[in-house]
TORSEVO-220937 format. One record per residue (C-alpha): residue in one letter; x, y, z. Coordinates in Angstrom, 1 decimal. Example, Ala and Ser with C-alpha at 12.3 -4.5 7.8 and 13.67 -1.06 7.14 Angstrom:
2
node type=a	x=12.3	y=-4.5	z=7.8 .
node type=s	x=13.7	y=-1.1	z=7.1 .
// end
This chain:
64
node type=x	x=84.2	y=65.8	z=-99.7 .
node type=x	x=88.3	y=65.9	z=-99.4 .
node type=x	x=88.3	y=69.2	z=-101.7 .
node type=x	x=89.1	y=71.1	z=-99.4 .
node type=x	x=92.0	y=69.8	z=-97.8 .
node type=x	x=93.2	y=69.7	z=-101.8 .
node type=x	x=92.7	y=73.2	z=-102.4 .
node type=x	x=94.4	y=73.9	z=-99.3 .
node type=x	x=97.6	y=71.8	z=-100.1 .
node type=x	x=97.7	y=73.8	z=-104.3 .
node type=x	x=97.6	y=76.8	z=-102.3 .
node type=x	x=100.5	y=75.7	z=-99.8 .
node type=x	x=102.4	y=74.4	z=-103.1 .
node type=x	x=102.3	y=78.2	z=-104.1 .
node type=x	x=103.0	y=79.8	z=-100.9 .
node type=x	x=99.9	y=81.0	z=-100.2 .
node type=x	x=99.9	y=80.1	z=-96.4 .
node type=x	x=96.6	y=82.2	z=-95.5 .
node type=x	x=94.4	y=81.2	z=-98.2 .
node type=x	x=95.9	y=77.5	z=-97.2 .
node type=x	x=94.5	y=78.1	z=-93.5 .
node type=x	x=91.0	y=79.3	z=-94.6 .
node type=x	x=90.6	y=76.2	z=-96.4 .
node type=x	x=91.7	y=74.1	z=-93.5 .
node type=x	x=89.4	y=75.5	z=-91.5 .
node type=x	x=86.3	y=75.4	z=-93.7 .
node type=x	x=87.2	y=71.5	z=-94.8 .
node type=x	x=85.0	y=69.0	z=-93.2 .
node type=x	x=87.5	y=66.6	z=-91.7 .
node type=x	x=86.9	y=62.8	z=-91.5 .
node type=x	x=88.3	y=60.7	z=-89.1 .
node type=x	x=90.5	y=59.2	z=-91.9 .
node type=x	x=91.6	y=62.7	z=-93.2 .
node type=x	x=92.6	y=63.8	z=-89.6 .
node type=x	x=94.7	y=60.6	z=-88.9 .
node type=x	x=96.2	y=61.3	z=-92.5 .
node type=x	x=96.9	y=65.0	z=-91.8 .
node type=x	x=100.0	y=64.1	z=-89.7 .
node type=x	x=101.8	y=62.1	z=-93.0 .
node type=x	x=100.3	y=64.7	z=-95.3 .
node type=x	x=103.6	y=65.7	z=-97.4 .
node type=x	x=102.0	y=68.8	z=-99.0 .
node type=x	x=101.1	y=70.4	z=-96.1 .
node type=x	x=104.7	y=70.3	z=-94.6 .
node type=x	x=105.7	y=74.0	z=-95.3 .
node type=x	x=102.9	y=74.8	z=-93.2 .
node type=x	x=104.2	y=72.9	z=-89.8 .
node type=x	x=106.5	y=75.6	z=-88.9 .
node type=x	x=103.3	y=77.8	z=-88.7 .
node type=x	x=102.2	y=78.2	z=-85.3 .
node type=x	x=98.7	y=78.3	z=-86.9 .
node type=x	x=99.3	y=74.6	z=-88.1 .
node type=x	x=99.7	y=73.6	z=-84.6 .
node type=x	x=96.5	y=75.2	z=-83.4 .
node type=x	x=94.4	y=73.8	z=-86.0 .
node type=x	x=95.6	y=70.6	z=-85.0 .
node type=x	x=94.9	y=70.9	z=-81.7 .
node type=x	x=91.3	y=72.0	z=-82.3 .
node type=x	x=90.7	y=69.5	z=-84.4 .
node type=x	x=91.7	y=66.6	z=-81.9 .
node type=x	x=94.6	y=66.0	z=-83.8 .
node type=x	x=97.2	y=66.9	z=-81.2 .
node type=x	x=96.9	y=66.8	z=-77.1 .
node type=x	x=96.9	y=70.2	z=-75.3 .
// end
């Protein structure tokens, strides 16, 4: 269930931003994941990535 948000993170560990956003986007969020997401320490060089912020946004995470 939370692989996918794991994958995503090893591939952020080794830079590999895109392959970090498909699996994002595939991963079937829980409530709990998406409150978690802001904290989330391995996904922090992927804030400065406007993609980041969209993802967020479609998920609920952040406001328009």
């Amino acid at each position: 269930r939370d692989h996918g948000s794991r994958i995503a993170a090893l591939h952020t560990l080794f830079g590999e931003k895109d392959s970090a956003f498909a699996w994002l986007e595939h991963h079937r969020w829980t409530t709990a994941q998406l409150a978690g997401m802001r904290a989330d320490r391995y996904l922090d060089p992927l804030r400065s990535d406007p993609r980041f912020t969209k993802l967020q946004r479609r998920l609920g995470v952040l406001t328009p």
